[in-house]
GULUMMI-278621 format. One line per 2 residues: number of its first residue (from 1); their letters; for each residue x, y, z of N, C-alpha, C, O. Coordinates in steps of 0.02 Angstrom, whole numbers. Atoms other than C-alpha are relative to their C-alpha. Layout:
NUM) a) X Y Z X Y Z X Y Z X Y Z  ...;
This chain:
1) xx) -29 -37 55 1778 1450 -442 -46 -3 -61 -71 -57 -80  50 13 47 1670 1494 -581 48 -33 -50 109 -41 -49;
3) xx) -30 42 62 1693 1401 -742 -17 8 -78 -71 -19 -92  8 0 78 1694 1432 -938 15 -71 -32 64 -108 -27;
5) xx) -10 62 46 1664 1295 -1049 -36 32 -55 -89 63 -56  15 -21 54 1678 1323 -1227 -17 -79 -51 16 -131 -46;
7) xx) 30 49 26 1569 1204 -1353 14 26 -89 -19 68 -119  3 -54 76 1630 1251 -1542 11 -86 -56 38 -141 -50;
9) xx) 6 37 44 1584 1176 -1706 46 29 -69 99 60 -68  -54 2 54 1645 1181 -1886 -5 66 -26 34 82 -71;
11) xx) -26 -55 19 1614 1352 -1904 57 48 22 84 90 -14  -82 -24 -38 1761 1416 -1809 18 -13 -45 5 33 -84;
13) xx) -38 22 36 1846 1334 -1918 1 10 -75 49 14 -113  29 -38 93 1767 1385 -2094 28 54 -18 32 69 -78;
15) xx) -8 -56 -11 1837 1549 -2038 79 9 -14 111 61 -23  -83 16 41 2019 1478 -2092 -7 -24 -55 44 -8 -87;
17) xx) 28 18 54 1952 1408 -2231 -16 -88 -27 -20 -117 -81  16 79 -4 1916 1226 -2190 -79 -12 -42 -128 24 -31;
19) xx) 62 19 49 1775 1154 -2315 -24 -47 63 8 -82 102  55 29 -61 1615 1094 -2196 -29 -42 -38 -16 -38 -98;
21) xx) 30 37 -7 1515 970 -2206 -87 19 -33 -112 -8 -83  52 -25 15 1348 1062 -2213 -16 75 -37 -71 100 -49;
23) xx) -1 -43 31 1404 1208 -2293 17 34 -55 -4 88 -77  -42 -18 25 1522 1207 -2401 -34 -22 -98 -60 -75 -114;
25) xx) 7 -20 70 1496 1269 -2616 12 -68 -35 39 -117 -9  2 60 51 1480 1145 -2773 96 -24 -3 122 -80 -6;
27) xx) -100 11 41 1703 1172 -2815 20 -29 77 79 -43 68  -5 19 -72 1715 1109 -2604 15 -71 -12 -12 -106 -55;
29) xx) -32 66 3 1823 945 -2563 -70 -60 13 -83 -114 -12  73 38 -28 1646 889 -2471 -53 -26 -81 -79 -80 -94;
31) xx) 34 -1 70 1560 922 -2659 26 -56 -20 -19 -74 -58  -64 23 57 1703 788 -2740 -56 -75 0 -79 -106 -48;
33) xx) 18 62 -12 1619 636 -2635 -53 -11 33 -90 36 46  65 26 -17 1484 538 -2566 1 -27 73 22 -82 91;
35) xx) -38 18 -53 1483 565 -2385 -33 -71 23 -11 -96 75  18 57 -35 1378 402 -2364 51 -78 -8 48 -136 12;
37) xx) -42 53 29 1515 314 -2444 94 18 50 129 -28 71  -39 14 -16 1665 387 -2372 0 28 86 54 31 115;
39) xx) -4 0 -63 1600 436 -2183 -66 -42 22 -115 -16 49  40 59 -11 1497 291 -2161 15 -73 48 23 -127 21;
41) xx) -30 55 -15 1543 172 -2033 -39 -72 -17 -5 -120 0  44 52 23 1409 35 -2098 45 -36 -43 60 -95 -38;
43) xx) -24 23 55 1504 29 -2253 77 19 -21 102 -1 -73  -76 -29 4 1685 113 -2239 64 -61 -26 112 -53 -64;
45) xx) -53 77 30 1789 -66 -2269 -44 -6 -73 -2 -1 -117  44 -6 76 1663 -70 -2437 45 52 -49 64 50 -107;
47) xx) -32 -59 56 1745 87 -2488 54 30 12 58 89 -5  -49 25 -24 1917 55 -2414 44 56 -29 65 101 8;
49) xx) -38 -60 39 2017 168 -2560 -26 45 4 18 86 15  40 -50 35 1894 294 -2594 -7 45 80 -12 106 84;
51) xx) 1 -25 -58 1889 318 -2401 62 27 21 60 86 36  -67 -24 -23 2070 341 -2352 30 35 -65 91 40 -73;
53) xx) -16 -72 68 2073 472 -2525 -9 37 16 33 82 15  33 -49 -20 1953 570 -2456 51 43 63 65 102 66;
55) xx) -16 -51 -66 2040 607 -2283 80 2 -13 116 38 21  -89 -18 34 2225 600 -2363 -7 83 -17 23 136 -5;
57) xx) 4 -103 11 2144 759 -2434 -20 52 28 -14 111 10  22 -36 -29 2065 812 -2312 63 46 49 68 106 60;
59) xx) -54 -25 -29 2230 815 -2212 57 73 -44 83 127 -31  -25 -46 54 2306 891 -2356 -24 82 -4 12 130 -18;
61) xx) 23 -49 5 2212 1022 -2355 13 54 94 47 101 113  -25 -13 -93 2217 1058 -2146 56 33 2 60 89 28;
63) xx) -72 -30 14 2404 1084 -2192 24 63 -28 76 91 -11  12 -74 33 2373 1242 -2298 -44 30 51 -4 67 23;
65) xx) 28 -38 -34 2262 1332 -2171 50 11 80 105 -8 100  -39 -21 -49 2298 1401 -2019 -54 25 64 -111 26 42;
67) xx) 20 -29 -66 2227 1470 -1839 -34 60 0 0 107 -21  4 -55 35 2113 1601 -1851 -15 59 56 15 36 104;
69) xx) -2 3 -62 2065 1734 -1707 -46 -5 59 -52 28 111  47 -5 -57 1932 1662 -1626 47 -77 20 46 -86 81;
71) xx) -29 46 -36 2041 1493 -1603 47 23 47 63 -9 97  -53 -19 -49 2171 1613 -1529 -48 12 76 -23 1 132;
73) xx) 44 -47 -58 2018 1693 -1403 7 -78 54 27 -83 112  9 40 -46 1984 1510 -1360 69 -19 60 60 -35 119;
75) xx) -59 3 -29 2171 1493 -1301 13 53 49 42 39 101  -5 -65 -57 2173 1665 -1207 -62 -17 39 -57 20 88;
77) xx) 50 32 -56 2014 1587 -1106 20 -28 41 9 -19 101  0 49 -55 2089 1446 -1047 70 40 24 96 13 74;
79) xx) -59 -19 -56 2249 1554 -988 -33 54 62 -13 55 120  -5 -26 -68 2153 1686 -890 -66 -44 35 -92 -36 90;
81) xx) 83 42 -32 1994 1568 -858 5 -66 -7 -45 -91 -31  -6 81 12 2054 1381 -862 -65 -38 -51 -92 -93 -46;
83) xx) 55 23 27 1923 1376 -992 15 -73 -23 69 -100 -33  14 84 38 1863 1196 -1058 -10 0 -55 -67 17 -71;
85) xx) 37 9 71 1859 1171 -1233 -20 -74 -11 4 -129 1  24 63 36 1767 1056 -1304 -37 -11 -68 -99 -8 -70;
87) xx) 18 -8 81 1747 1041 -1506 -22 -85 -38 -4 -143 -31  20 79 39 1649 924 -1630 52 7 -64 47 -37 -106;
89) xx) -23 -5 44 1774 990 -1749 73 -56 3 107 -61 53  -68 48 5 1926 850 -1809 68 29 -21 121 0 -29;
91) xx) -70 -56 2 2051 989 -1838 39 5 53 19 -15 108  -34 8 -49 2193 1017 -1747 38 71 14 97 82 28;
93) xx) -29 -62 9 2179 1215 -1758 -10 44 78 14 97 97  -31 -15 -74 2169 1240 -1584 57 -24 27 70 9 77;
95) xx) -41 37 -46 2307 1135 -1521 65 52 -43 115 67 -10  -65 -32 25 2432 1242 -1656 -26 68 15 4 112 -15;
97) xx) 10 -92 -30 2349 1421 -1574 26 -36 60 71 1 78  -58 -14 -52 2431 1355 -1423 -72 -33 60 -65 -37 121;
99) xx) 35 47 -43 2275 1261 -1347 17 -66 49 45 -112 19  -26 57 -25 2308 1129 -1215 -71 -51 34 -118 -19 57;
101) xx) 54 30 -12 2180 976 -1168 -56 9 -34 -107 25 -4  90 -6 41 2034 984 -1313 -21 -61 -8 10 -109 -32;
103) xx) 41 65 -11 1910 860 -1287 -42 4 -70 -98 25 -84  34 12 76 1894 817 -1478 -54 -71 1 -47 -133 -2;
105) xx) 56 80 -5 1724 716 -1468 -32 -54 -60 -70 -103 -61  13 35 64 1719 669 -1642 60 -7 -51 61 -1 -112;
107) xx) -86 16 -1 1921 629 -1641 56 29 -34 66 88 -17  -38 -60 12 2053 696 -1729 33 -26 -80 41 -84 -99;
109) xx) -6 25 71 2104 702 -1913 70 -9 -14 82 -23 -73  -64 17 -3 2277 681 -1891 23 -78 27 79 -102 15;
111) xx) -7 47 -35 2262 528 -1797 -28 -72 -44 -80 -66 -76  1 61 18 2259 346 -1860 -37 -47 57 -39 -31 117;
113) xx) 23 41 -73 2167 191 -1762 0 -87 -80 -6 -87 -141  8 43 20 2169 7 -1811 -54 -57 45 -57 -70 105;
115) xx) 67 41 -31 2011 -114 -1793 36 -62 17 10 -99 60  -27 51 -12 2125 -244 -1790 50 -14 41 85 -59 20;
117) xx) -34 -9 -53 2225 -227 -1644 -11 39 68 5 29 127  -24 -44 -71 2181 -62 -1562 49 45 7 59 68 63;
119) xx) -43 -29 -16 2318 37 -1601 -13 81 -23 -63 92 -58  45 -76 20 2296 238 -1630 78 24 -19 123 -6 11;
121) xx) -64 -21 5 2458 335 -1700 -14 76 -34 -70 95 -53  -6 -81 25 2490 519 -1761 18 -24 -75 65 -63 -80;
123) xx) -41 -21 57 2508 540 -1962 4 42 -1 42 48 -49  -25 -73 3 2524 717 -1945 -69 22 -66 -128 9 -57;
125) xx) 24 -13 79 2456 781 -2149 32 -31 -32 50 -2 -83  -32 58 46 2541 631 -2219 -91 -26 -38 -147 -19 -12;
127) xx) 48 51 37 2419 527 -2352 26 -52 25 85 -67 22  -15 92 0 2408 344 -2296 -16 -27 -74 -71 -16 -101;
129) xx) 11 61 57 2418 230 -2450 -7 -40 4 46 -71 6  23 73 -21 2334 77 -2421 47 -69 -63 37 -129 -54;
131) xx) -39 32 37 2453 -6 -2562 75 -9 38 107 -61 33  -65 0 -39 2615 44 -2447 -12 -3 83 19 -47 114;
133) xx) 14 -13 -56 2553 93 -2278 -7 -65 47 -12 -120 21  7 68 -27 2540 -34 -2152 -25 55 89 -14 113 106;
135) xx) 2 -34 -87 2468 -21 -1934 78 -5 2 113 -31 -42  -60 3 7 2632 6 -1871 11 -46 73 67 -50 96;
137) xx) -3 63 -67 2596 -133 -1702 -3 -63 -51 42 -105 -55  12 64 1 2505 -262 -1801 30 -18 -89 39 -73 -115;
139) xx) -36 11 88 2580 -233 -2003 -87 -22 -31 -98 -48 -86  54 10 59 2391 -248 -2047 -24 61 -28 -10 116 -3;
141) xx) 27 -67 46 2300 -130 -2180 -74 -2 23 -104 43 51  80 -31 21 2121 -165 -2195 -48 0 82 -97 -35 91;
143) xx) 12 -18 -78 2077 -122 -2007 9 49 -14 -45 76 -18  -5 -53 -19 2145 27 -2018 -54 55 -41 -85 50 -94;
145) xx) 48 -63 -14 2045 191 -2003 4 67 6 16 85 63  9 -72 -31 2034 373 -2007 -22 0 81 -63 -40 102;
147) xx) 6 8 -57 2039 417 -1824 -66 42 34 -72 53 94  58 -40 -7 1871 519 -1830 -59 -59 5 -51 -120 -4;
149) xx) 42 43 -16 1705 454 -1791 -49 12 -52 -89 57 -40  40 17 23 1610 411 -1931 -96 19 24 -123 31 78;
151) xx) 74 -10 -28 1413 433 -1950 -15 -73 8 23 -111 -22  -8 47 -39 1345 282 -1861 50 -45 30 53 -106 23;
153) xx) -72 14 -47 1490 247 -1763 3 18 54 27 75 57  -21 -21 -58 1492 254 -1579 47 48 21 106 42 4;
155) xx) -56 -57 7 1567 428 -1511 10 -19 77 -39 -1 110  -17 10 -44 1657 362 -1345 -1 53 52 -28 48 108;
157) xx) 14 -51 -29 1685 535 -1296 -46 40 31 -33 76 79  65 -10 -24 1514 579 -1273 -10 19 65 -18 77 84;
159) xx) 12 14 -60 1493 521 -1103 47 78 52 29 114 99  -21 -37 -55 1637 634 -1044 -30 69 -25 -63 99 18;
161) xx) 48 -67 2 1563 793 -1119 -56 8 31 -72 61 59  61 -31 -35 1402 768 -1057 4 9 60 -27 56 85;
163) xx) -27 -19 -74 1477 751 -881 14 60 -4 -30 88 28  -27 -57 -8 1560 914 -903 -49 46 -4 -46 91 38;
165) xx) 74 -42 32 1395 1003 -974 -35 11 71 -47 62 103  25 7 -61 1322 933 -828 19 28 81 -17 45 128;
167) xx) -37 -39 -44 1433 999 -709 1 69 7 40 94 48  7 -88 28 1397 1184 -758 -39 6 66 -62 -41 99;
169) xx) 48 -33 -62 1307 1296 -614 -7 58 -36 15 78 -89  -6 -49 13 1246 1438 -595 14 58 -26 -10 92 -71;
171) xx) -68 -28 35 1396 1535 -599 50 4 -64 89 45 -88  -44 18 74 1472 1470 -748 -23 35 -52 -65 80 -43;
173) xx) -2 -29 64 1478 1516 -930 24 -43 -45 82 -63 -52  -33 45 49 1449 1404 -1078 -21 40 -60 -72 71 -73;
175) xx) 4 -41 72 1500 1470 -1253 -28 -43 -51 -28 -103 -35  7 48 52 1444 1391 -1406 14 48 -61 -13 102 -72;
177) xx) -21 -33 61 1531 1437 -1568 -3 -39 -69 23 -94 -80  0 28 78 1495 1405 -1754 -40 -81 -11 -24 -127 -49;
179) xx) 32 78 15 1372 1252 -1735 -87 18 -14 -122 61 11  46 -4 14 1224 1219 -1816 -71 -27 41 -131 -14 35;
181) xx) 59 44 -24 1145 1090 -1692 -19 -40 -28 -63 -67 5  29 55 63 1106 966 -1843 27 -55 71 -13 -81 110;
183) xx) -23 65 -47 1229 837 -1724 -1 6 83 -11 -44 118  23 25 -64 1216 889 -1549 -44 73 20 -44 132 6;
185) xx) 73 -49 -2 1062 962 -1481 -1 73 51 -28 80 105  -33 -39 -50 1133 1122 -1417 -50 68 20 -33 118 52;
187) xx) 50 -58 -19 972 1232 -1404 -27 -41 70 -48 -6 116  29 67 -55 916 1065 -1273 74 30 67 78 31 128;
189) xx) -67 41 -55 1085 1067 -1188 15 90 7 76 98 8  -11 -76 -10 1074 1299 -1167 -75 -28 49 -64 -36 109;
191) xx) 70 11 -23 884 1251 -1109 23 -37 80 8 -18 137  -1 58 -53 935 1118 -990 52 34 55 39 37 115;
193) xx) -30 -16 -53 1092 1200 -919 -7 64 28 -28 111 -6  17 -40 -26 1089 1310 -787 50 85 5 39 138 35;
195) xx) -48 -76 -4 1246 1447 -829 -21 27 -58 -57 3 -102  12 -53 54 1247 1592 -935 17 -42 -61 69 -74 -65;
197) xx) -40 25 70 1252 1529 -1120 19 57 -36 2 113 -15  -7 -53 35 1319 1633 -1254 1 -47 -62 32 -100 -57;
199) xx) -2 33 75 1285 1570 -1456 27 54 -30 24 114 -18  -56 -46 26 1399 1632 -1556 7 -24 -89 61 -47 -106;
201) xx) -14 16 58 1368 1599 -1754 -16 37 -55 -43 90 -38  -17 -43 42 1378 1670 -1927 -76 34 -32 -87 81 -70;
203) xx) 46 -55 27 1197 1697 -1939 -74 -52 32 -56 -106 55  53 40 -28 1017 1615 -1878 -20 -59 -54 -36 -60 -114;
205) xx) 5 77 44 999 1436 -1930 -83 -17 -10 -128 -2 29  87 -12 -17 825 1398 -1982 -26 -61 46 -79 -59 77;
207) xx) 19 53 -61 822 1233 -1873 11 -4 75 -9 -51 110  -26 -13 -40 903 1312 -1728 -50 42 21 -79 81 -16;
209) xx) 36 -47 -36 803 1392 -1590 42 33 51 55 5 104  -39 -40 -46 903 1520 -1507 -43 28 49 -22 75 82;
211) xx) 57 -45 -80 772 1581 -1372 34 -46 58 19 -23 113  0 2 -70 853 1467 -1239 80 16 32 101 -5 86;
213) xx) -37 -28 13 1010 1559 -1271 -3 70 55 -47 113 57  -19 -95 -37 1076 1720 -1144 10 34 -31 -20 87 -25;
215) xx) -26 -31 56 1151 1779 -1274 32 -14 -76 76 -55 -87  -23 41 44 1173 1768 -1447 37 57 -46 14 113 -56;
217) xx) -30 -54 44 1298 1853 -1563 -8 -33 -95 -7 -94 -106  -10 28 49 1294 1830 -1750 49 35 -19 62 87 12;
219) xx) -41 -21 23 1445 1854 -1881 52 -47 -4 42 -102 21  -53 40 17 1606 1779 -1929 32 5 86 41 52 123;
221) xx) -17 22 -70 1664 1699 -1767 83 51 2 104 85 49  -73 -34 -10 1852 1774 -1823 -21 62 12 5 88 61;
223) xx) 14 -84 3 1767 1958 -1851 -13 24 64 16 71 92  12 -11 -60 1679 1950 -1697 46 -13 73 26 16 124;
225) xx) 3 29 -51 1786 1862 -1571 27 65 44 41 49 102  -3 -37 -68 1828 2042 -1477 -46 19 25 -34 38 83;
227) xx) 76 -4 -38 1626 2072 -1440 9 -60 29 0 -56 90  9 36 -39 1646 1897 -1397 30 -11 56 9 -39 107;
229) xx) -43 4 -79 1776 1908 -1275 -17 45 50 -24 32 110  37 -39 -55 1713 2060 -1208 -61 -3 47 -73 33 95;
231) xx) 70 -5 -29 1534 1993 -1165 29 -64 53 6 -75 109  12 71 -37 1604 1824 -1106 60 27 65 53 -5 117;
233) xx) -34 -19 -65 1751 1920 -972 -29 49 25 5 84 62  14 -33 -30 1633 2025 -929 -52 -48 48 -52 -33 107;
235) xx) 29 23 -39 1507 1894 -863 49 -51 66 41 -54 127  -49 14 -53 1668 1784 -804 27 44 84 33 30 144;
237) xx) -24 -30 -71 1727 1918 -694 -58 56 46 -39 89 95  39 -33 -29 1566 2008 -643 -29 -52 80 -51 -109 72;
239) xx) 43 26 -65 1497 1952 -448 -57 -40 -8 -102 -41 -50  98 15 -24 1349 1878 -402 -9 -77 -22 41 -109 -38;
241) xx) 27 38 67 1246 1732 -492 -7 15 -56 18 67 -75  11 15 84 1199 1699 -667 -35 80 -7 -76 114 25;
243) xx) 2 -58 7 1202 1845 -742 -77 30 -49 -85 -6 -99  61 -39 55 1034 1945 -843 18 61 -36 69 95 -27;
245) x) -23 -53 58 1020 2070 -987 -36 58 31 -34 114 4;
């Protein structure tokens, strides 16, 4: 059975109006702080308040946006194509378009974890207050953690994505939407695998080499996603091997 696996970054998501990381204007929640200070796992217990402010607001903010329609496209994949998603994004705007199984590899911003026990729990878009808040196994505070993975911080997930990557043939079809490649090396990992790729972002990155790319669309991932659905069920359901232009 052929196979779609979709690879999407934080531009999907920009496209609801989530503030990025690498993109986002001076008045931007990213602008406010210092990401070496509050996504830093070296030093994150150092900056304990200033850290669990940041993603209180970040959640906060998550809560005002919404689904936009290329997260819906990814959801109409996996119903007529058991597509695979797999996102570096910590949003949880696929799972409210009606997504099921996303292999969030850089975890989820809704989610809680404590160093001091081990325990992981849902706050939803609640703010934790490290003055009231407590783990809710062990009643400790300063363990606990945004449930995302920090820059130098082991990403556990890893391993199973690259299995899946790896698993691609021929036949298959891997998408990649709204990523720059800064964090995972996705012109290496179109080069390396052997199914149709398709890149899919808002415009040519200047560190990004799209030549080992099948296809590449630029534009707002929401504007575009009916060229994109059209190119990607047309290679899904066309015969043969890996498909050419």
């Amino acid at each position: 059975m052929r196979k779609l696996v979709v690879l999407s970054g934080s531009g999907i998501s920009a496209d609801s109006g989530l503030d990025t990381f690498r993109t986002s204007g001076d008045r931007s929640l990213w602008a406010q702080y210092d990401a070496d200070q509050v996504c830093n796992f070296d030093c994150w217990e150092e900056y304990f308040d200033l850290v669990h402010e940041f993603y209180s607001r970040r959640r906060e903010q998550l809560a005002e946006v919404a689904p936009n329609p290329a997260h819906f496209l990814a959801v109409s994949w996996q119903k007529r194509f058991a597509a695979d998603l797999i996102t570096q994004n910590v949003d949880d705007l696929f799972e409210r378009a009606g997504a099921q199984d996303v292999l969030h590899v850089h975890g989820r911003l809704t989610s809680m974890c404590c160093f001091e026990c081990g325990a992981q729990w849902d706050i939803g878009y609640s703010k934790f207050d490290p003055a009231r808040d407590r783990c809710p196994q062990c009643q400790g505070v300063h363990g606990v953690k945004p449930n995302v993975v920090f820059f130098r911080e082991p990403a556990p997930l890893y391993g199973e994505m690259w299995r899946r990557l790896a698993a691609l043939t021929r036949d298959d079809v891997l998408v990649v939407i709204g990523t720059s490649g800064a964090v995972l090396p996705i012109a290496e990992i179109a080069r390396r695998c052997p199914a149709t790729s398709i890149l899919s972002n808002l415009e040519s990155e200047p560190g990004l080499n799209e030549q080992p790319f099948d296809h590449v669309l630029h534009g707002r991932a929401a504007e575009i996603a009916p060229q994109l659905d059209a190119l990607a069920t047309r290679l899904m359901e066309r015969p043969g091997l890996k498909a050419t232009i």
